[in-house]
C-alpha positions, 0 to 999 in steps of 0.5 A: 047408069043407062046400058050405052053409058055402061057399054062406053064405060067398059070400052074406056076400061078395056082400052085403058087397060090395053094401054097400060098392059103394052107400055109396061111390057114395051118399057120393060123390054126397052128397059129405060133410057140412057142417062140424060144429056144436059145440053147448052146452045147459043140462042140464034135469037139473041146468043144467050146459053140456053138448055134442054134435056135429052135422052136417048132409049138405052137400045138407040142407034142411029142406023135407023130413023127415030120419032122424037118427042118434044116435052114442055114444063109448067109454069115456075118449072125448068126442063127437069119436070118431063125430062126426069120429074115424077109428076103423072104426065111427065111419067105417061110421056117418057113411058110413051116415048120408051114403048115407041122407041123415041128420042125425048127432048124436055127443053127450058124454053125460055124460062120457068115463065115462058108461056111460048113467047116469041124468043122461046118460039124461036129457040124450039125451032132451033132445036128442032133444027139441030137435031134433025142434023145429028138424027134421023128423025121422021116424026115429032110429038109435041107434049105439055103439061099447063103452061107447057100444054098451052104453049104445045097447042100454041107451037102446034098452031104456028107450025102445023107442018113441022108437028105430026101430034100434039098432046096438051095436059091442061092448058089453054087454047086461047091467050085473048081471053086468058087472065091469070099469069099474066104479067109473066105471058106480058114479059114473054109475048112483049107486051100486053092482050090490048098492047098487041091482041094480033100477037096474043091470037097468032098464040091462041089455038082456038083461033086456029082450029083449021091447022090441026089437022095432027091426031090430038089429044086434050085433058081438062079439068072441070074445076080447073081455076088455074087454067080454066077449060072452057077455050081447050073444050071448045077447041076439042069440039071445033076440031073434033069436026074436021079431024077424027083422030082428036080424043078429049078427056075430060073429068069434070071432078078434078081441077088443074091436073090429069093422072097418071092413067089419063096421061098414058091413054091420052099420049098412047092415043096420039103416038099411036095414031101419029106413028101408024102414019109413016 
């Protein structure tokens, strides 16, 4: 190992374990959230009941502004992955969310299958909508693990003024070329890449790499088959131009998932950055 690797190396320890040394002292001081409220709305799209998780900070009070935070499931999950799942990121988010005082929201959007279709789109806006009229709420993160990832990237893409950080675990930034999964994206998009390919890039961040301009962070895997990490690579690299708060981590050792410890750097990254900015 030449003496810069080595430096770097010691520079990625150091602030990794920065991070985790003030999360757990933060956590412990918020203690832990309240118990989640599992809360049903009419869809404005098309009146169906659909869910979401929240969970307030167990100090909370509405006196003052909050941040909120936004957690999206993966594929063949329901809002109970982020919302109280034991999964590595799902943990880093919460904890996150706990040191920054936040309001955390981990929605069904959809179904297990959603991938960010027009219907899930549309219902993440209500709920953002709704809850800026009950809360005092100045920031929103937007977090997600493998289809949540993607589906965070893709939210992030089609409404960059609504969202002030994105952090996507595994995903893919780039629907065109995507191939797995697909008769459940066919059912969420409405159609097929060669029925309706404009649909299928309005949903493809790498298509957009001008909208964010939001601090960002982005985990791949390098052995990553389930959602390969070629299009969130050449997103990071792209973006990494125009925006200098966007970390990437990749581990080109492991395959679809990102660690608990990785998760942690990389949530603490964007809300770190993302919050400085009120």
């Amino acid at each position: 190992m030449n003496r810069l690797l080595l430096i770097k190396t010691m520079q990625s320890v150091a602030f990794t374990l920065m991070v985790l040394t003030g999360v757990f002292q933060s956590a412990h001081a918020a203690e832990q959230f309240q118990p989640p409220q599992d809360i049903s709305f009419t869809a404005a799209s098309d009146k169906s009941v659909e869910k979401y998780v929240l969970l307030l900070p167990n100090d909370f009070t509405n006196e003052t502004p909050h941040s909120l935070m936004i957690a999206l499931h993966g594929h063949g999950s329901d809002r109970w992955q982020f919302a109280t799942g034991d999964i590595g990121q799902a943990r880093a988010a919460r904890d996150v969310a706990l040191k920054y005082n936040m309001i955390y929201v981990s929605p069904d959007y959809r179904a297990r299958t959603s991938w960010m279709g027009p219907k899930a789109e549309t219902d993440v806006l209500q709920i953002v909508e709704e809850l800026k009229v009950t809360y005092r709420i100045d920031r929103i993160i937007l977090v997600g693990g493998s289809m949540g990832a993607s589906s965070s990237l893709s939210f992030a893409a089609m409404h960059p003024e609504l969202i002030h950080g994105v952090i996507a675990f595994n995903g893919t930034a780039n629907h065109l070329e995507y191939e797995n999964y697909q008769d459940a994206i066919h059912a969420s998009f409405g159609g097929t890449q060669q029925d309706i390919p404009e649909e299928y890039k309005r949903r493809s961040a790498e298509y957009w790499p001008e909208r964010f301009t939001m601090p960002m962070a982005i985990t791949t895997g390098g052995k990553d088959t389930a959602v390969p990490p070629e299009s969130s690579t050449r997103l990071a690299k792209i973006v990494a131009k125009l925006n200098p708060t966007l970390l990437h981590i990749h581990r080109p050792e492991t395959g679809h998932t990102t660690s608990y410890e990785d998760s942690l750097t990389a949530s603490e990254y964007v809300c770190k950055h993302a919050l400085a900015k009120k």
